[in-house]
One Martini backbone bead per residue (centre of mass of N, CA, C, O) as a GRO file, in nm:
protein
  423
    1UNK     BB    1  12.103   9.649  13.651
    2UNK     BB    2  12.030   9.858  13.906
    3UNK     BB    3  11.746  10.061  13.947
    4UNK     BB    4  11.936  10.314  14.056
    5UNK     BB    5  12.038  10.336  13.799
    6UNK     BB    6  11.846  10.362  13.582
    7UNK     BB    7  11.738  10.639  13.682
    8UNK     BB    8  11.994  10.831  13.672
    9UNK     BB    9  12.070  10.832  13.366
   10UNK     BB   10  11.779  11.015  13.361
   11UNK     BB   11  11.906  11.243  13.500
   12UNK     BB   12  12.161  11.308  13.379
   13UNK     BB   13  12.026  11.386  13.101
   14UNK     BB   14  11.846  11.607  13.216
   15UNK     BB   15  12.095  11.811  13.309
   16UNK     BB   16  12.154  11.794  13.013
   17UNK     BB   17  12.163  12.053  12.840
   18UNK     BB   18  11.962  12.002  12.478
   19UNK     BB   19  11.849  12.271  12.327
   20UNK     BB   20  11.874  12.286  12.041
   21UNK     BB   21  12.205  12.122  12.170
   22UNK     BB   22  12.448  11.990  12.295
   23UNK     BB   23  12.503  11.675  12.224
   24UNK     BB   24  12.780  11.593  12.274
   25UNK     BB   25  12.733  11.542  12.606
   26UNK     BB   26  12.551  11.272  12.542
   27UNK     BB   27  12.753  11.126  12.387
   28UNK     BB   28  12.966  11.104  12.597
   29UNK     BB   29  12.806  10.965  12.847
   30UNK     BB   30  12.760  10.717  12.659
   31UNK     BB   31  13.033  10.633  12.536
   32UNK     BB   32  13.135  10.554  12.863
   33UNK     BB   33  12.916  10.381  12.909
   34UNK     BB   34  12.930  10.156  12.686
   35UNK     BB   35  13.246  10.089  12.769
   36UNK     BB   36  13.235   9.977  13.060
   37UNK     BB   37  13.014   9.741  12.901
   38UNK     BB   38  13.180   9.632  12.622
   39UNK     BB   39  13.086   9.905  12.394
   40UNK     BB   40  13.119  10.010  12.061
   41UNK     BB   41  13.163  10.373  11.957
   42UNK     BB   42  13.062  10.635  11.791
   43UNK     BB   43  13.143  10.965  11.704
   44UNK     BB   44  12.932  11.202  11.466
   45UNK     BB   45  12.981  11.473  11.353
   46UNK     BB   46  12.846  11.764  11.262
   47UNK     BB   47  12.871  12.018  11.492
   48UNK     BB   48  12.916  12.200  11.703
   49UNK     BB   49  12.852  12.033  11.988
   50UNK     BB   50  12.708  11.813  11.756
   51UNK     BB   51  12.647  11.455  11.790
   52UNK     BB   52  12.665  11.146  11.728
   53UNK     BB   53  12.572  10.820  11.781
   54UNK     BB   54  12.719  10.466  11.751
   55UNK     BB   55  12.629  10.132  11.816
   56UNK     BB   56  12.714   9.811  11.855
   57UNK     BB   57  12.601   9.438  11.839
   58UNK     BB   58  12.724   9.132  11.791
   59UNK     BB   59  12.808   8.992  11.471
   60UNK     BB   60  12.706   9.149  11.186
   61UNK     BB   61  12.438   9.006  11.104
   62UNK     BB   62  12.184   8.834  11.075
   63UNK     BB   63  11.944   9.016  11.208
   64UNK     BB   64  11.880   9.349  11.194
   65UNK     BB   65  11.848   9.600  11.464
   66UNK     BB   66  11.704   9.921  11.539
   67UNK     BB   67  11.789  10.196  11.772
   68UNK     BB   68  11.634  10.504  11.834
   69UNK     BB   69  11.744  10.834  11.934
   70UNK     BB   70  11.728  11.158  12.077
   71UNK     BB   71  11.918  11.415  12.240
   72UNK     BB   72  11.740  11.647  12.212
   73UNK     BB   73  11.521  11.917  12.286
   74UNK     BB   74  11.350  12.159  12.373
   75UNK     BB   75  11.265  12.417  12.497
   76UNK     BB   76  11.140  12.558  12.833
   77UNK     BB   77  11.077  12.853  12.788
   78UNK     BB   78  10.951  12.937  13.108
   79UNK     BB   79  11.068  12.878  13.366
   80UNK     BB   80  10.902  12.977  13.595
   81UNK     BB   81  10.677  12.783  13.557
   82UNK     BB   82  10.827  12.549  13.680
   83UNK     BB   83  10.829  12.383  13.971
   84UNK     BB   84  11.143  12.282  13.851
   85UNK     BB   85  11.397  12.256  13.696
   86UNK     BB   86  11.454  12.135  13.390
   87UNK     BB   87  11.762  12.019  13.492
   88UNK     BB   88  11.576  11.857  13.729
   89UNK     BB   89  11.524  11.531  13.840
   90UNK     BB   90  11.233  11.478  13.982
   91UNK     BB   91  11.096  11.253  14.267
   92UNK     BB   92  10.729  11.141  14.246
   93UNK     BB   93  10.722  10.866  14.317
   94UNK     BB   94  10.614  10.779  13.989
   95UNK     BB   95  10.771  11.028  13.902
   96UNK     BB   96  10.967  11.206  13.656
   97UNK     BB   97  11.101  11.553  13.641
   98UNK     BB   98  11.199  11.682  13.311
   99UNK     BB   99  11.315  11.775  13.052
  100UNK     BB  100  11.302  11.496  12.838
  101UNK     BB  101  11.169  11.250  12.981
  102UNK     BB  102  10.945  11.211  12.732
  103UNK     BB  103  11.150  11.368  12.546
  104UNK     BB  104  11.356  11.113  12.525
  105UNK     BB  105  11.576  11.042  12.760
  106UNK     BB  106  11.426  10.766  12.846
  107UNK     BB  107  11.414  10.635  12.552
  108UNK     BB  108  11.718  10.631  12.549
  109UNK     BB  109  11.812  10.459  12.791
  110UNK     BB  110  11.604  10.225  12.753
  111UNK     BB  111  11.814  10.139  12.471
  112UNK     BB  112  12.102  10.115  12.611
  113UNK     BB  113  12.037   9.917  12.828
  114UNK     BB  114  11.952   9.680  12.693
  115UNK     BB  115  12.223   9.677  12.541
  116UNK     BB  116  12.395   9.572  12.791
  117UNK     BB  117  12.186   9.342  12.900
  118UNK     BB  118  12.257   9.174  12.622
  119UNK     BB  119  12.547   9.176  12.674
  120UNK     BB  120  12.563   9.088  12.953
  121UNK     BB  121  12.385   8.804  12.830
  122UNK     BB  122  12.505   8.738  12.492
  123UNK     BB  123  12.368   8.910  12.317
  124UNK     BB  124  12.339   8.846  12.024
  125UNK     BB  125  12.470   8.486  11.905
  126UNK     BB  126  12.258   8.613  11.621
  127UNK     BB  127  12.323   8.912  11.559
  128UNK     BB  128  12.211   9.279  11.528
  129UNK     BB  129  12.254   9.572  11.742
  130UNK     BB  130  12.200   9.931  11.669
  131UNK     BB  131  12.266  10.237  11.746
  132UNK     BB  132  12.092  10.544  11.690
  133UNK     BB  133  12.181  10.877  11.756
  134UNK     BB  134  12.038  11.201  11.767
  135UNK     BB  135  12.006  11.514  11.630
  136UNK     BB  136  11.765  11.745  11.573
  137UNK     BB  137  11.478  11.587  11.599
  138UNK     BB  138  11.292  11.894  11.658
  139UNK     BB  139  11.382  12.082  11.373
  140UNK     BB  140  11.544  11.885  11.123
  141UNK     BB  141  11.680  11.581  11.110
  142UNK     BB  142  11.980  11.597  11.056
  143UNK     BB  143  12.111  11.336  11.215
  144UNK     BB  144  11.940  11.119  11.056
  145UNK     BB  145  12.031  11.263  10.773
  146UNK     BB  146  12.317  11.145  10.802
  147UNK     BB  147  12.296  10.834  10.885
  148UNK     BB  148  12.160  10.777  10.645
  149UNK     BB  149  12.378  10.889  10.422
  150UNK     BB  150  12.597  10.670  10.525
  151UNK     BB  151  12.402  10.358  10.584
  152UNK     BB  152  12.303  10.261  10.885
  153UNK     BB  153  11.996  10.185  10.756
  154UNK     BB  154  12.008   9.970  10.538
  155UNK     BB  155  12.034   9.682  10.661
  156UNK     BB  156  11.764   9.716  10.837
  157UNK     BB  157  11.503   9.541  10.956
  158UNK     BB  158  11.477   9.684  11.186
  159UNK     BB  159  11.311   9.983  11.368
  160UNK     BB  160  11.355  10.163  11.647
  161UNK     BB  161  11.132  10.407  11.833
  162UNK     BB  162  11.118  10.602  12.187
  163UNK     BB  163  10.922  10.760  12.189
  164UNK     BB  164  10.632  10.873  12.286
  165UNK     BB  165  10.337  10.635  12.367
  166UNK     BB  166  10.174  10.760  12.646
  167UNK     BB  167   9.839  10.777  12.779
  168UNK     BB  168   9.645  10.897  12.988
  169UNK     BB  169   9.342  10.725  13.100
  170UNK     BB  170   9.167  10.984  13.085
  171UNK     BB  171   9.235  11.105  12.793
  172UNK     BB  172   9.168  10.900  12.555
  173UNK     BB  173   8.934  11.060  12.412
  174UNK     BB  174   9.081  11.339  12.340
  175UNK     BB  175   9.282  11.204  12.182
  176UNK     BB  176   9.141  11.075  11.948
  177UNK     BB  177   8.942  11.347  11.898
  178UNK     BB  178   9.213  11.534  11.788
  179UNK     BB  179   9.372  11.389  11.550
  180UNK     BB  180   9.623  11.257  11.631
  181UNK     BB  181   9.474  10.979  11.629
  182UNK     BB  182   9.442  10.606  11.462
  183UNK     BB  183   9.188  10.400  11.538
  184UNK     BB  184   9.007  10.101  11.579
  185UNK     BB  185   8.685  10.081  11.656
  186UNK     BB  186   8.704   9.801  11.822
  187UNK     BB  187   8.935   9.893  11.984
  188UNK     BB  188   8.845  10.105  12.133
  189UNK     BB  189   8.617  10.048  12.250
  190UNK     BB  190   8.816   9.803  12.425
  191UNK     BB  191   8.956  10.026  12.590
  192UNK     BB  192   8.777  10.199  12.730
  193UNK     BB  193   8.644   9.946  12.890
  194UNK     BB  194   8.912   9.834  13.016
  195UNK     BB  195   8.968  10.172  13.158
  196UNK     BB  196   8.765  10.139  13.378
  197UNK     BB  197   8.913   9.904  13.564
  198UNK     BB  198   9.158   9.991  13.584
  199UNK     BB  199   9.534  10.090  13.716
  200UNK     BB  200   9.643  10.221  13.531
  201UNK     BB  201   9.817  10.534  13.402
  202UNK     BB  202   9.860  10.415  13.126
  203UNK     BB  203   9.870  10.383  12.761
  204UNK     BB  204  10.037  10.210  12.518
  205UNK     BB  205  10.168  10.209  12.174
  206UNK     BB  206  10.201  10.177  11.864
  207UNK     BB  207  10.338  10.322  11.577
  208UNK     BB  208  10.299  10.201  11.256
  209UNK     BB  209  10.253  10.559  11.173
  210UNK     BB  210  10.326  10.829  10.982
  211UNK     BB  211  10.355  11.149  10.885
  212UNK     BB  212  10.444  11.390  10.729
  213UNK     BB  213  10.606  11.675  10.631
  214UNK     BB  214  10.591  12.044  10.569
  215UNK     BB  215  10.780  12.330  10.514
  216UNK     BB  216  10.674  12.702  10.416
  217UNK     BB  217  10.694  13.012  10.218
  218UNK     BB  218  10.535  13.286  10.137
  219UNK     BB  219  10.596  13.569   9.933
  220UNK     BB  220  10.558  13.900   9.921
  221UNK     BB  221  10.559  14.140   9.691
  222UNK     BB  222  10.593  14.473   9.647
  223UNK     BB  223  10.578  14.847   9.759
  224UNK     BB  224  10.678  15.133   9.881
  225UNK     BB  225  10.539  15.374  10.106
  226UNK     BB  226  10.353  15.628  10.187
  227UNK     BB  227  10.068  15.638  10.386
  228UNK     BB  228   9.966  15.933  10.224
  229UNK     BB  229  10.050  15.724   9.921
  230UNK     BB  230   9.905  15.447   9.831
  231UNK     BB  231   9.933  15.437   9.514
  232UNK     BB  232  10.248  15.433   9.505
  233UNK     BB  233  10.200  15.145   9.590
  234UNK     BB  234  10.244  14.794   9.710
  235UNK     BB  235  10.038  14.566   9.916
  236UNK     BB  236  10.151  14.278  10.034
  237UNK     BB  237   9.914  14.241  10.265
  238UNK     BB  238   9.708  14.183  10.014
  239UNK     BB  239   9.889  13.974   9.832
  240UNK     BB  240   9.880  13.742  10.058
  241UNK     BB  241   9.581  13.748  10.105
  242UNK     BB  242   9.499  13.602   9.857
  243UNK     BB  243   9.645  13.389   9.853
  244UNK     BB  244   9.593  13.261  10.099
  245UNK     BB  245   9.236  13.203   9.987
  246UNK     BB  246   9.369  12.996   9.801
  247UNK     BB  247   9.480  12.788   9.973
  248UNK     BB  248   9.275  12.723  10.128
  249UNK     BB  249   9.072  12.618   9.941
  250UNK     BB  250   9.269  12.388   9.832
  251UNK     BB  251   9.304  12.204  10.071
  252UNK     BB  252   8.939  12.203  10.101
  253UNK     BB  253   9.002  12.019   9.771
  254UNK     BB  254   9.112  11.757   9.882
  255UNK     BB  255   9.080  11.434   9.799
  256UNK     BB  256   9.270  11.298   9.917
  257UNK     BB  257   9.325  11.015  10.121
  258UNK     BB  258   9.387  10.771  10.417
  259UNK     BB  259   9.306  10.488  10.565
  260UNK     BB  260   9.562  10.515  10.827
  261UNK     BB  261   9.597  10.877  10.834
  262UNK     BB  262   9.412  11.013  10.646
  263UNK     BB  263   9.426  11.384  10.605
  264UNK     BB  264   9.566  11.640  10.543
  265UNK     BB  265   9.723  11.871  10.729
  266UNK     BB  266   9.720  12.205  10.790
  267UNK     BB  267   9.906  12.490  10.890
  268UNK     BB  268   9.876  12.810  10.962
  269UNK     BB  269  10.126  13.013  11.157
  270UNK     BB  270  10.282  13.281  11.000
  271UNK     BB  271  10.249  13.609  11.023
  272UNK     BB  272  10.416  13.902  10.809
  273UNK     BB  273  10.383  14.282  10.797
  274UNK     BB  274  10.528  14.513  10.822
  275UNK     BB  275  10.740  14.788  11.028
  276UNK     BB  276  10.537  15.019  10.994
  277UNK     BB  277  10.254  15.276  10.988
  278UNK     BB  278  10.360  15.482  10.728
  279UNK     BB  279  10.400  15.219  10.545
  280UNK     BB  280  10.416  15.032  10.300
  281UNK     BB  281  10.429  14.727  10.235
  282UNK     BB  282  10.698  14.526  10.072
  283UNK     BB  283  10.647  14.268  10.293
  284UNK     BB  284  10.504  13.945  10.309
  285UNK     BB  285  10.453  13.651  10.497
  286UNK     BB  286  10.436  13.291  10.514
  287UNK     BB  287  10.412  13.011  10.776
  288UNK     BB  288  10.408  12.689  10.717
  289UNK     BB  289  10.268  12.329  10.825
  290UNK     BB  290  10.242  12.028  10.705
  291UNK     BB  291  10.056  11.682  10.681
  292UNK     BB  292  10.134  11.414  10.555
  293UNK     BB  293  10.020  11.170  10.291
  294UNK     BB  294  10.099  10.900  10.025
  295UNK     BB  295   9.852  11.015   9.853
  296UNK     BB  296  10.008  11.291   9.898
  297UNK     BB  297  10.295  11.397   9.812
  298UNK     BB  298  10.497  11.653   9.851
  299UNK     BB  299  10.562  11.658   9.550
  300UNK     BB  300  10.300  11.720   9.461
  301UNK     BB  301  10.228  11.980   9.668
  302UNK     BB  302  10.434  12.169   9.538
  303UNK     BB  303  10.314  12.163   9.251
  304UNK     BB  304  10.111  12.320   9.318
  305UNK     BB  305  10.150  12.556   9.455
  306UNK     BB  306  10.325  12.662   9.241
  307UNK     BB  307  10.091  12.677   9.032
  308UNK     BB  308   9.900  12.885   9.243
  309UNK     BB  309  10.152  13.116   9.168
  310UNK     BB  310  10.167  13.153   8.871
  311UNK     BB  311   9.871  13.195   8.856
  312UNK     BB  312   9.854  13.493   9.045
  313UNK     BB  313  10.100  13.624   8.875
  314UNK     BB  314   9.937  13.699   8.629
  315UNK     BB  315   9.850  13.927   8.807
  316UNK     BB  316   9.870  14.220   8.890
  317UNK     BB  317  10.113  14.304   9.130
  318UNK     BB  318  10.186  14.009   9.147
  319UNK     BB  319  10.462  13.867   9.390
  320UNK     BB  320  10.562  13.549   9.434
  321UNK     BB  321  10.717  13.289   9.660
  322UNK     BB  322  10.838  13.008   9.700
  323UNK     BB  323  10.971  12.820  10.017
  324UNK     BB  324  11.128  12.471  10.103
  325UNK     BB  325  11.267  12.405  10.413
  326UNK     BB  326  11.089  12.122  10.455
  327UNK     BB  327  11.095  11.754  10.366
  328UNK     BB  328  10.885  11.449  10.497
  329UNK     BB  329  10.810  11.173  10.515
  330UNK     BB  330  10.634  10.910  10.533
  331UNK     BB  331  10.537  10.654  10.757
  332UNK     BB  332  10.519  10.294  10.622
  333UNK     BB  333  10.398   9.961  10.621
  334UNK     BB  334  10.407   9.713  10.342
  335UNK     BB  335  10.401   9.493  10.531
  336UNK     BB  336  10.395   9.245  10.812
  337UNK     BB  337  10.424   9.260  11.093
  338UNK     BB  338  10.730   9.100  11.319
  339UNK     BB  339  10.779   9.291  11.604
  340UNK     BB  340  10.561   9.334  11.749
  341UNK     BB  341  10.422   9.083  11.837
  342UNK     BB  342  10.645   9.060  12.051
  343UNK     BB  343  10.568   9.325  12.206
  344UNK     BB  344  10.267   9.242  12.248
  345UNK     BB  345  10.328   8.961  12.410
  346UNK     BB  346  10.511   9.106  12.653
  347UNK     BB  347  10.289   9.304  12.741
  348UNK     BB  348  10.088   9.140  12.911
  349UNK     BB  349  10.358   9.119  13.171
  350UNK     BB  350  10.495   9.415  13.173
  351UNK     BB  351  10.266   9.649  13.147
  352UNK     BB  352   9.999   9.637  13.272
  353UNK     BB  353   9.742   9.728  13.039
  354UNK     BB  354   9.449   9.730  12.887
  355UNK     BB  355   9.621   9.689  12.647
  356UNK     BB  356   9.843   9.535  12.424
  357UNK     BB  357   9.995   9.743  12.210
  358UNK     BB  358   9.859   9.877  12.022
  359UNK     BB  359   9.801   9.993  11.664
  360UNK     BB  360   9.883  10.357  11.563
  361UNK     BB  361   9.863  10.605  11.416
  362UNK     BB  362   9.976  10.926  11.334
  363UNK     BB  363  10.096  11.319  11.269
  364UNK     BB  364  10.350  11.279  11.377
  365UNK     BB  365  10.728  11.312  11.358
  366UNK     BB  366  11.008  11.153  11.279
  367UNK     BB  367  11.305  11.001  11.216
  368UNK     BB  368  11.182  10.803  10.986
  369UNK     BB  369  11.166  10.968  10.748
  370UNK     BB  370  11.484  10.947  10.681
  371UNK     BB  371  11.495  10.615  10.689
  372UNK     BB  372  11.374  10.571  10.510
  373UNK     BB  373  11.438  10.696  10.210
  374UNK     BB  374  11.684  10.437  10.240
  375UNK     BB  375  11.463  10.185  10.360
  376UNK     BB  376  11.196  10.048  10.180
  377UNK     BB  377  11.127   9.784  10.428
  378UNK     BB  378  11.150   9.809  10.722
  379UNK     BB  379  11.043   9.808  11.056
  380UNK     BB  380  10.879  10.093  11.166
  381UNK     BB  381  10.871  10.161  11.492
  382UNK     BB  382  10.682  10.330  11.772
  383UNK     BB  383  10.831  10.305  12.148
  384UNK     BB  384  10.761  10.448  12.437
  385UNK     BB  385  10.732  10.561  12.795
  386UNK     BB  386  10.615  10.802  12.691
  387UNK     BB  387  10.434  11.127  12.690
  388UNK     BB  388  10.193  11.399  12.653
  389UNK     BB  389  10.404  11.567  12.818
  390UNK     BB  390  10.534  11.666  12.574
  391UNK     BB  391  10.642  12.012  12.562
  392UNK     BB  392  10.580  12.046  12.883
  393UNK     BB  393  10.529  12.188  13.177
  394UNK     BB  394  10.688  11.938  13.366
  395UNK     BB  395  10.775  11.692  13.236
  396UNK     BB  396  10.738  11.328  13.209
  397UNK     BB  397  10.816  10.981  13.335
  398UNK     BB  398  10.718  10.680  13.433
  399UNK     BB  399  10.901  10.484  13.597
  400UNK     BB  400  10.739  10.199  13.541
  401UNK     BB  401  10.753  10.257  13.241
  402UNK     BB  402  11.052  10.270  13.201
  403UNK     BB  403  11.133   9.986  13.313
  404UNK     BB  404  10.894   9.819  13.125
  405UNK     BB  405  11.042   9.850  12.881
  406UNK     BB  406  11.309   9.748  12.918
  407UNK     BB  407  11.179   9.425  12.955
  408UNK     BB  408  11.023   9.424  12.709
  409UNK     BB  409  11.286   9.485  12.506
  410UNK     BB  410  11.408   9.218  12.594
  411UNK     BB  411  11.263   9.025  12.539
  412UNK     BB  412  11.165   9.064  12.225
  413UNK     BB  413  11.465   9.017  12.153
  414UNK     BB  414  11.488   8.822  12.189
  415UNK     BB  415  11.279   8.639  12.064
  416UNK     BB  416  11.360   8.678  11.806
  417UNK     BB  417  11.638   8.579  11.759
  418UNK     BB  418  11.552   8.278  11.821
  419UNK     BB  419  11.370   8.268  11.590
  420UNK     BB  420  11.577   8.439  11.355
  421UNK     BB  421  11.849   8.255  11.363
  422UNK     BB  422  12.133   8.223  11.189
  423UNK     BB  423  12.361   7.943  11.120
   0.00000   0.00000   0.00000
């Protein structure tokens, strides 16, 4: 395929608005895109307008890969902030500009086009690779957990996620000191090091691991009065208040630690109690956001939470509820990778950046949150062309970056079937 076959296909995806909705818009032009190249898919409905896709090459056998992404956006915010239609994919220089260039639609091209150039040099000869599209994994991993549900990532070795993991090279220290992400001080120190004289315009990761998550409300009930006779009346913002105060403390003395992901990380987003001015508010809830680590999985941290709404429901007036709206575990791989070393070795001449993929953990959360649930053997790596310009306005992807990504993710699925070909 050639190069601006390539970009446009980003820039097609990129027309098609799919802002936490209208997912089957880009699977039916994958759909199609995959026919041209005698490569069978199939759209899985979850919800009207709203469809998963699933295509493989291959014989069917092992060793089998997984590529995974998603094809939702987030919202585009305040479009006038823009400096042009978050709809229209913009070329400037190496710059592609457009809502989901680096989150995820670069992403997602790179897994197709990888996949047809593979097809169409017969490749793999022994062995299956599996593309698995999905809906809404910026809002709730919906279609995720359909198609892990239904068994599709069962049988993968390896699954890849084409997440953005690529941070521009004057950013790198500000990255690391924000915890948005954890590596080895030893690889830091080598990078900032060789970041002094590269030409590189970013670094890109491995992530080989990352936090799981839980939202969740706790409303506090009260009673309503008239704001002239606050005594007939239970202030659930009282009620609350004390709550916050007790979960504050709870949090700030957590002991478990992973020495590969860090501490939970807390944040609390929402607070909302009463309607009117006259009125004693009768409901108040908050709504929580937490970032979770396998040494203290989700079911002990609400299990917790359970209990110290428990203990506050003894005292007078307080009547709490916890609501726990979704729960995604940690993604971390328990065995030594098999799959990185090669995408590390092809890194050294494909992406020409100061250090070939480092792996670093990091606190934000994927898709394999769901696919583990159903697979806990499989080589879960996240890397992919975007960068932290995901989620905001202008967002952006190095062109440069997403072509020789697709080099590198050929180059090393070829060389892993070569090395791993059962005859």
């Amino acid at each position: 395929m050639k190069t601006a076959e390539k970009i446009r296909i980003v820039a097609d995806l990129i027309a098609i608005d799919s802002a936490n909705n209208h997912e089957e818009q880009i699977a039916d032009y994958l759909l199609k895109l995959f026919a041209i190249y005698g490569i069978k898919a199939s759209k899985i409905t979850q919800f009207p307008g709203r469809c998963n896709l699933v295509a493989e090459i291959g014989d069917g056998q092992a060793p089998k890969i997984g590529l995974s992404g998603h094809f939702d956006t987030v919202s585009p915010g305040d479009e006038t902030q823009w400096t042009t239609s978050p709809y229209s994919a913009v070329i400037d220089a190496d710059t592609l500009r457009g809502l989901g260039a680096s989150d995820m639609k670069a992403g997602v091209a790179q897994l197709v086009i990888t996949m047809i150039e593979l097809k169409q040099a017969g490749l793999p000869r022994h062995g299956t690779i599996r593309f698995l599209g999905t809906i809404s994994e910026e809002l709730t991993e919906e279609g995720a957990r359909l198609l892990a549900d239904q068994g599709y990532a069962d049988d993968l070795d390896v699954l890849l996620f084409a997440e953005p993991t690529g941070v521009a090279i004057d950013q790198l220290p500000a990255y690391f000191d924000s915890g948005a992400a954890r590596i080895d001080h030893n690889t830091l120190d080598t990078l900032l090091a060789a970041a002094e004289t590269t030409q590189a315009r970013e670094q890109h990761f491995i992530f080989q691991s990352h936090k799981g998550w839980m939202t969740y409300t706790v409303t506090a009930h009260g009673k309503a009065a008239h704001s002239s006779m606050p005594g007939l009346g239970i202030n659930a913002v009282d009620c609350l208040i004390t709550y916050y105060q007790a979960e504050k403390a709870l949090y700030a003395n957590l002991m478990e630690t992973s020495a590969e992901l860090g501490a939970t990380i807390y944040a609390p987003d929402i607070f909302h109690g009463g309607t009117q001015v006259n009125s004693i508010p009768a409901i108040a809830y908050e709504q929580v956001k937490v970032r979770t680590i396998p040494e203290l999985p989700n079911s002990e941290l609400i299990n917790r939470l359970s209990h110290l709404i428990d203990e506050l429901n003894q005292q007078p007036d307080m009547n709490l509820e916890l609501t726990v709206e979704q729960s995604e575990v940690p993604v971390a791989n328990s065995t030594p990778l098999t799959f990185a070393p090669f995408l590390q070795h092809h890194a050294h001449t494909t992406l020409a950046e100061p250090l070939a993929l480092p792996t670093i953990s990091v606190s934000l959360g994927t898709d394999a949150s769901e696919f583990r649930r159903r697979n806990s053997t499989a080589e879960m790596l996240v890397v992919g062309p975007g960068n932290t310009s995901a989620h905001q306005v202008d967002e952006f992807v190095s062109i440069s970056a997403y072509l020789n990504m697709i080099e590198l993710l050929i180059a090393s699925l070829t060389d892993y079937f070569s090395v791993n070909q059962k005859d």
